[in-house]
C-alpha positions as CSV (number, residue, x, y, z in Angstrom):
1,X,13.0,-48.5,61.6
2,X,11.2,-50.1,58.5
3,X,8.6,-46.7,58.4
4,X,12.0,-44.3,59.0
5,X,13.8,-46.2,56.0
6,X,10.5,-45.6,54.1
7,X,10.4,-42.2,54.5
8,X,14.1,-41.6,53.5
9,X,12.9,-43.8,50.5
10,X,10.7,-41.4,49.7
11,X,12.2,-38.1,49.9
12,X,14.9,-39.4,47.9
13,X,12.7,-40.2,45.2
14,X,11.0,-37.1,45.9
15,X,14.7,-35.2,45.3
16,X,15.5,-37.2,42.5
17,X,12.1,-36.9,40.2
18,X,12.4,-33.2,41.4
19,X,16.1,-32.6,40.5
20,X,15.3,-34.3,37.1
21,X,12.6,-32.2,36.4
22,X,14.4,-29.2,37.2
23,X,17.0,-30.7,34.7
24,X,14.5,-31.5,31.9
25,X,13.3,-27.7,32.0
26,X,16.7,-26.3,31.6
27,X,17.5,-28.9,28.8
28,X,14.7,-27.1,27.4
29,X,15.3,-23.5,27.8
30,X,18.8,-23.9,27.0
31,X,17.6,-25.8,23.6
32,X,14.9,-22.9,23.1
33,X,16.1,-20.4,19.9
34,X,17.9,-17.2,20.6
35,X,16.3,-14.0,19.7
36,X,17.3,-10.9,20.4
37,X,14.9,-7.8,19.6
38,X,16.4,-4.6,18.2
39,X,14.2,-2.2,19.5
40,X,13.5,1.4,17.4
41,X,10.6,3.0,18.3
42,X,7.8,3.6,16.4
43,X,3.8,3.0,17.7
44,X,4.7,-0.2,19.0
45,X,6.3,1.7,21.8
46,X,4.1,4.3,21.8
47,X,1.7,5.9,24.6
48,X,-1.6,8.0,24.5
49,X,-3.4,10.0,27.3
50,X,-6.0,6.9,28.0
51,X,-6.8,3.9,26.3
52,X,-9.3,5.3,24.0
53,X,-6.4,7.0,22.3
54,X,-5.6,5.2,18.5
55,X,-4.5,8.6,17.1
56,X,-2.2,12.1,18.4
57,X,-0.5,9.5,20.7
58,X,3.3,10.1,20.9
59,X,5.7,7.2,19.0
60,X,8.7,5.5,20.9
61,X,7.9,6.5,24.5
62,X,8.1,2.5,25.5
63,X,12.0,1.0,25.8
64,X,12.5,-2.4,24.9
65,X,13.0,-4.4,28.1
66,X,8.7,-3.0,28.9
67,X,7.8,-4.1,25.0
68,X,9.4,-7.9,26.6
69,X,8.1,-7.5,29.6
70,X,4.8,-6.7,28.2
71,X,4.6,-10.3,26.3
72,X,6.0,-13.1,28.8
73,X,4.8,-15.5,26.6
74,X,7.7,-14.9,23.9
75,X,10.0,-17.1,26.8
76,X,8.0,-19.8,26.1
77,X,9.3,-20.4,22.5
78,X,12.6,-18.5,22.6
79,X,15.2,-17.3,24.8
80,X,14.5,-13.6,24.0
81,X,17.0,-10.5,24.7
82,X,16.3,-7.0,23.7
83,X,18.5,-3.7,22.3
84,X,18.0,-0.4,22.3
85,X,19.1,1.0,19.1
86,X,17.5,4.3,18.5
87,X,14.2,5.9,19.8
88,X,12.4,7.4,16.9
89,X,9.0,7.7,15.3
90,X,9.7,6.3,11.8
91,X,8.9,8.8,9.9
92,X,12.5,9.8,10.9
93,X,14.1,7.1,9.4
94,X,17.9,8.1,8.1
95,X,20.2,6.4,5.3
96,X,22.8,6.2,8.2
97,X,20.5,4.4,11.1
98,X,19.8,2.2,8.4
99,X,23.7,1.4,8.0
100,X,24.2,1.1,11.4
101,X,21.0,-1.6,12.1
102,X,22.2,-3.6,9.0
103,X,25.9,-3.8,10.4
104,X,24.3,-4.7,13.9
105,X,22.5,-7.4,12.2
106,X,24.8,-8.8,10.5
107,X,27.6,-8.9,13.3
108,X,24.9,-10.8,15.6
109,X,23.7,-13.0,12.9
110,X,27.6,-14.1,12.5
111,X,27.1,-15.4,16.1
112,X,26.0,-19.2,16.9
113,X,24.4,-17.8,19.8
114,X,21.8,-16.5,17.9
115,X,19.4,-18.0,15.9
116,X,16.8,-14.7,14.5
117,X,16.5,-11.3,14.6
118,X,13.4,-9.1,15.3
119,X,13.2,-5.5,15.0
120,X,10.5,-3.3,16.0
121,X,9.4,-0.1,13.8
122,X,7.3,2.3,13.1
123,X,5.0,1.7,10.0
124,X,5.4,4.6,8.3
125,X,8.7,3.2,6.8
126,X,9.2,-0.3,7.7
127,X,8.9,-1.4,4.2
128,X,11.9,0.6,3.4
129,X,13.7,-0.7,6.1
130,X,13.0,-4.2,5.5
131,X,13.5,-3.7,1.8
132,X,16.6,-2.4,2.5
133,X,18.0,-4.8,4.8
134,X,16.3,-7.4,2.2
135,X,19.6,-6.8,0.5
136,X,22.1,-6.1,2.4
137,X,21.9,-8.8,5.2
138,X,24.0,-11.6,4.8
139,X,22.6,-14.4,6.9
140,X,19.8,-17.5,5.9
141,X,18.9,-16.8,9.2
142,X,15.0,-14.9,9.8
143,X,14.7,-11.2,10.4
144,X,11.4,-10.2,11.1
145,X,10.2,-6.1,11.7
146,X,7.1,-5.9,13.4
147,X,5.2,-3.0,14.8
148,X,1.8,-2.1,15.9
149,X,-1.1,0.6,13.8
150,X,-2.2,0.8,17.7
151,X,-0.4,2.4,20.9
152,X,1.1,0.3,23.8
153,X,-1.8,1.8,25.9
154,X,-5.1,1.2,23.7
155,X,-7.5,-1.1,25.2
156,X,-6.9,-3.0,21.6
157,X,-3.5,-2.7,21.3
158,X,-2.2,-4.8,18.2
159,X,1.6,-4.5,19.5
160,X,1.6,-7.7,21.9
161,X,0.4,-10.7,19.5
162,X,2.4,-8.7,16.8
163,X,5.5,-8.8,18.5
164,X,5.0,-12.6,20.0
165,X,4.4,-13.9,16.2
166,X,7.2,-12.0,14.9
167,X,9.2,-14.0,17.5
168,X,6.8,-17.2,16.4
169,X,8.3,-16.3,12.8
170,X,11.8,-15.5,14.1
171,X,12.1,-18.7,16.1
172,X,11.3,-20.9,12.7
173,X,13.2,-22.8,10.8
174,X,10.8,-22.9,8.4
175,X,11.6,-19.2,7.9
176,X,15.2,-19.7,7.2
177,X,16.5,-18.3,3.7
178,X,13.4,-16.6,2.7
179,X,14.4,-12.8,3.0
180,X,13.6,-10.5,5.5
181,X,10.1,-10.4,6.7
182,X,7.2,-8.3,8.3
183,X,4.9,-9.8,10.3
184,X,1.6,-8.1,11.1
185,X,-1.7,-9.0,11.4
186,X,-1.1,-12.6,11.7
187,X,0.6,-12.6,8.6
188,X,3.9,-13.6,7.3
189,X,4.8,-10.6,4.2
190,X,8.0,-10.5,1.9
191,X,10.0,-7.0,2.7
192,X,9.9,-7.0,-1.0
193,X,6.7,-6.7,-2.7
194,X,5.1,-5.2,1.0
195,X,3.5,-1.9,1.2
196,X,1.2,0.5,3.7
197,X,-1.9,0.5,2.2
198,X,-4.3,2.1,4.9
199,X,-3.0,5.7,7.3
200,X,-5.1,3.6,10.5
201,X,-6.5,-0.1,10.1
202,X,-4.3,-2.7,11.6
203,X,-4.1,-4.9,8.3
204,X,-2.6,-2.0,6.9
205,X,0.5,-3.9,6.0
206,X,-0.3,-5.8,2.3
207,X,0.9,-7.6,-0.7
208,X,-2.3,-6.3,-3.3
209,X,-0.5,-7.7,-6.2
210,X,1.2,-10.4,-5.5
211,X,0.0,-12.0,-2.0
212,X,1.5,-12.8,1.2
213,X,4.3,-15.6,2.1
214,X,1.8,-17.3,4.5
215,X,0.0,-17.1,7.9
216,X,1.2,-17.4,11.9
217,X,-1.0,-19.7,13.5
218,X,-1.0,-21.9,16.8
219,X,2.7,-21.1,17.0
220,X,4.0,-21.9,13.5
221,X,4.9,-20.3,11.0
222,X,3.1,-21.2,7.8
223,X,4.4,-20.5,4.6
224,X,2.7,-20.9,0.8
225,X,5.4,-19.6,-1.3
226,X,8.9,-18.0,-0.9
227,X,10.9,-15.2,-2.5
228,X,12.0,-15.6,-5.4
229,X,14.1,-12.2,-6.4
230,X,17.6,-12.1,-5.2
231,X,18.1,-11.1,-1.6
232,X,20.4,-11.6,1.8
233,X,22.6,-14.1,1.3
234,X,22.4,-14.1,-2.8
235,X,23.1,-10.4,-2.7
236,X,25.7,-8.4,-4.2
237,X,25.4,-5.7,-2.1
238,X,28.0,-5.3,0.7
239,X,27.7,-2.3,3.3
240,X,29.8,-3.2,6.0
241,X,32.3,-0.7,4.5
242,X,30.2,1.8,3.8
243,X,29.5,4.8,5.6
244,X,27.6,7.2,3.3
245,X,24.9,5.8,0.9
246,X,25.1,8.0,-2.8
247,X,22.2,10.5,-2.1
248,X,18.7,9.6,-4.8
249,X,15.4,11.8,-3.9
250,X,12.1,11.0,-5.6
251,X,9.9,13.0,-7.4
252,X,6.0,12.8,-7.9
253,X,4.0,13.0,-11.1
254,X,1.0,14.5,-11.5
255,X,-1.4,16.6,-14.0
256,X,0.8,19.6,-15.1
257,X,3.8,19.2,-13.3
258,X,6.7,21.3,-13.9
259,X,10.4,20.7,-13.9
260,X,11.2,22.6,-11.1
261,X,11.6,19.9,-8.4
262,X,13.7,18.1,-10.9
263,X,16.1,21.0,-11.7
264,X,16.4,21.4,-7.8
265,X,17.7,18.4,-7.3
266,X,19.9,18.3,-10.2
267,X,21.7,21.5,-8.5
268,X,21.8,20.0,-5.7
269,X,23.9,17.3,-6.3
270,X,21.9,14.4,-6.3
271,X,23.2,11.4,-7.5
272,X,20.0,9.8,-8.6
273,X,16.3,10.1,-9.2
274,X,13.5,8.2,-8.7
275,X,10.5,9.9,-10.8
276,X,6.9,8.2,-9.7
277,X,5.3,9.1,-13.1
278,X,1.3,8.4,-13.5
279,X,0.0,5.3,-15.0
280,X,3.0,3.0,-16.6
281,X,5.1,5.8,-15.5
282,X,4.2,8.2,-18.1
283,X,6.3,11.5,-18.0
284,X,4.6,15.2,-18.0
285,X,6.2,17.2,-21.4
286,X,8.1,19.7,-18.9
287,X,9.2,17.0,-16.3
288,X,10.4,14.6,-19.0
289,X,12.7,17.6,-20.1
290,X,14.1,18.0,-16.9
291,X,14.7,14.6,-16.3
292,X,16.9,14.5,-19.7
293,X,19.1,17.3,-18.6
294,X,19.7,16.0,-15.4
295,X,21.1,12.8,-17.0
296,X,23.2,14.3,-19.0
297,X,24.7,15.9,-16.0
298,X,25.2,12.2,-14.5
299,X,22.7,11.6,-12.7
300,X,20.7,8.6,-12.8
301,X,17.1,8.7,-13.6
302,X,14.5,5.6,-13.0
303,X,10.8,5.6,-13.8
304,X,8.5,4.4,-11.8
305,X,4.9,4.5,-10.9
306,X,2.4,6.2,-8.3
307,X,-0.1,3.6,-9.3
308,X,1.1,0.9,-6.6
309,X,1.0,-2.3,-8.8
310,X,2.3,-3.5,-12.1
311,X,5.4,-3.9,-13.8
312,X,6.6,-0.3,-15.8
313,X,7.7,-1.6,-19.2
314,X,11.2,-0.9,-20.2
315,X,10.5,1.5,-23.5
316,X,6.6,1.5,-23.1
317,X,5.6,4.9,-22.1
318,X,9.0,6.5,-22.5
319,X,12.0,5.6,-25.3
320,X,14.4,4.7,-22.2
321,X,17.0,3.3,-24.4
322,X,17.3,6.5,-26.3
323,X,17.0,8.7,-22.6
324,X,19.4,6.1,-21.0
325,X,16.8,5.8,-18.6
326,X,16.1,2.9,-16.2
327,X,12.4,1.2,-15.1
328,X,11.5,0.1,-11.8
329,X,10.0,-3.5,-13.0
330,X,7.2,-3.8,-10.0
331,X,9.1,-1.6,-7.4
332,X,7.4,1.5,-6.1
333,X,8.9,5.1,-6.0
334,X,10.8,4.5,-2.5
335,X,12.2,1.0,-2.9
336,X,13.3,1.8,-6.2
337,X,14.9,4.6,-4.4
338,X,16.8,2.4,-1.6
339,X,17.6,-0.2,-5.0
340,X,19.3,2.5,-6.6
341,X,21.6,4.1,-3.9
342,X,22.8,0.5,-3.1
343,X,23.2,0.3,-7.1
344,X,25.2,3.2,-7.1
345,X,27.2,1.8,-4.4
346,X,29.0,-0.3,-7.5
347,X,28.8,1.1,-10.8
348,X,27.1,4.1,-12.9
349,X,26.8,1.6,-15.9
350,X,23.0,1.9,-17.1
351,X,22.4,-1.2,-18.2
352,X,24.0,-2.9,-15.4
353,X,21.7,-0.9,-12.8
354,X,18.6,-2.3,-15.5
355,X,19.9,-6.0,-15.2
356,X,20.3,-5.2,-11.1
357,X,16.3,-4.1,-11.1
358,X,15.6,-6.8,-13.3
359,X,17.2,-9.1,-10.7
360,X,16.1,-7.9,-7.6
C-alpha cells in the first residue's frame, strides 16, 4: 500500500513539474516579440543551377514561408510570421510597390500585436527602399531590410545569418526610434547615409563616409550612435493618401555631356530632376543650359554628385540662388530623387524643398 501510495506520489509530481514546464515554455513564447517578414524577392530568394553558382542565378524564386523555414532559429527569439508581397528582382522596384509596402507597414505597425518589421530585398535598390520608407513610416518601432549578395542555394549562402540578425535587430528594443535599418554583414546601417558599394562581395552594403549604427553580435543588437536627420515618426511626410508619387528622373554628368537627356525629360513632363553633376556637382556648359530652361518651365532641379561622399555646397559650384536651384547636402543622385518626389508631395516653394534637404 505504502510503495502504491509512493508511486502515485511520484507521477503526480512527475505531472505537475511536467505541466509547469510546459507552462513556463509557453509563458515564454507567448512573451517572445512579434515579427512578421514582408517578403519581396530579390537574391535572398534566389536559386542557381548548383551550389557553385554566386552569379546568372535567377532572383525571387524562394517564397517566404521556405526563407523561415530555412532559419528555425529565428523562433528562438521571436514569434516570426511571414507575407508575400511581391516577387521581384529589385532592379524592378516601382514608385507604387513602394506605396503599397509603406501603407502595409504602417497598418501592421499600428497593431500591438506586432512588435518589428523585416523586409527582405534585393540589393540592387534596397537603399532606396529603405530610404524611402525612412520617411514615410510612422512607427518608433524597428524596420529592418535584409537581403543576401549570395543565392539561397550557394554552398556560402549569406541569406540565412542575414535574415536571423535582421530579426536579432528587429526583435530589439534597443532598436526602437532609430529609423529604418539594413542589416547585412553583421552590421547594423542607417537607410539614410547607406549605399552599394561593390556589384558581388557580401559587405557590399556601406556607410564610407559616415560609419555604421553598430554591430549584431551574440544575439544583440549593438548600437554606437543613432540617426540624427529627421525620419519616421518626426516626418512630415504622409502617404497613406497618396496614390501616385510626382514623377523626378535623374540625369548623369560626365565629360562633354549634352542637354539632350535634360530636354527629354523636360517634354516629357517630369516634375523634377535630380542632375548627378561631377565633383561638387559641377554642371557641363550645355547641361547647365538645359537645366535653366527646364526650371523655368516648373520643374524642379537639384544638384547633386556622382562622387558618392561629401556635402554639395549650396552656391559653390553653381550660383543656385540666382538658378533657383536646390543641393543635395550629402544625398546621392537616387535618394535625392525619392527626397524630392515626397517634397513635391507638399509644396513647389524652393526654399522650402532646400530647408526639407537641409533637414532630412
Amino acid at each position: 500500500m505504502k510503495a502504491r501510495r509512493y508511486l502515485v506520489f511520484v507521477l503526480v509530481f512527475l505531472v505537475f513539474v511536467f505541466s509547469g514546464n510546459l507552462t513556463g515554455l509557453a509563458y515564454e513564447q507567448d512573451n517572445l516579440p512579434n515579427i512578421v517578414i514582408l517578403a519581396t524577392g530579390g537574391t535572398i530568394a534566389g536559386t542557381g543551377a548548383s551550389s557553385t553558382v554566386t552569379v546568372g542565378y535567377t532572383s525571387a524564386t524562394v517564397g517566404v514561408a521556405a526563407l523561415i523555414e530555412a532559419v528555425p532559429e529565428m523562433k528562438n527569439i521571436a514569434n516570426v510570421s511571414g507575407e508575400q508581397v511581391v516577387q521581384i528582382g529589385s532592379n524592378n522596384m516601382t514608385n507604387e510597390i513602394w506605396l503599397m509596402l509603406a501603407k502595409k507597414i504602417n497598418e501592421l505597425l499600428a497593431s500591438p500585436d506586432v512588435d518589428g518589421i523585416v523586409i527582405t530585398h534585393g540589393t540592387d535598390t534596397m537603399e532606396e527602399t529603405a530610404y524611402f520608407l525612412n520617411l514615410v513610416v510612422k512607427s518608433q518601432k524597428p524596420v529592418v531590410l535584409v537581403g543576401s549578395m549570395r543565392p539561397s542555394t550557394a554552398m556560402s549562402a549569406d541569406g540565412p545569418i542575414n535574415i536571423y540578425n535582421a530579426v536579432v535587430l528587429a526583435a530589439s528594443k534597443n532598436a526602437w526610434g532609430k529609423g529604418v535599418f539594413i542589416a547585412m554583414n553583421d552590421s547594423i546601417l542607417s537607410a539614410r547615409e547607406t549605399t552599394k558599394t561593390s556589384t558581388f562581395l557580401t559587405n557590399t552594403f556601406r556607410a564610407p563616409e559616415l560609419g555604421l549604427l553598430g554591430y549584431i553580435q551574440s544575439n544583440e543588437a549593438h548600437f554606437y550612435r543613432v540617426p540624427v536627420r529627421r525620419h519616421t515618426v518626426d516626418s512630415q511626410f504622409d502617404i497613406m493618401a497618396i496614390d501616385v508619387l510626382p514623377r523626378v528622373d535623374i540625369v548623369y554628368g560626365y565629360a562633354n555631356a549634352t542637354r539632350i537627356v535634360v530636354d527629354a525629360l523636360t517634354e516629357s513632363g517630369v516634375h523634377g530632376i535630380v542632375n548627378a553633376g561631377v565633383g561638387n556637382g559641377s554642371l557641363f556648359d550645355e547641361v547647365e543650359k538645359g537645366l535653366v530652361d527646364a526650371r523655368a518651365k516648373g520643374i524642379i532641379i537639384v544638384r547633386s554628385s556622382r562622387v558618392g561622399n561629401g556635402m554639395v555646397a549650396r552656391n559653390g559650384e553653381a550660383n543656385d540662388d540666382e538658378l533657383d536651384f536646390i543641393v543635395s547636402d550629402t544625398l546621392n543622385p537616387q535618394k535625392a530623387r525619392i527626397l524630392l518626389m515626397l517634397a513635391l508631395t507638399q509644396t513647389k516653394d524652393t526654399k522650402e524643398i532646400q530647408k526639407i534637404f537641409w533637414e532630412y
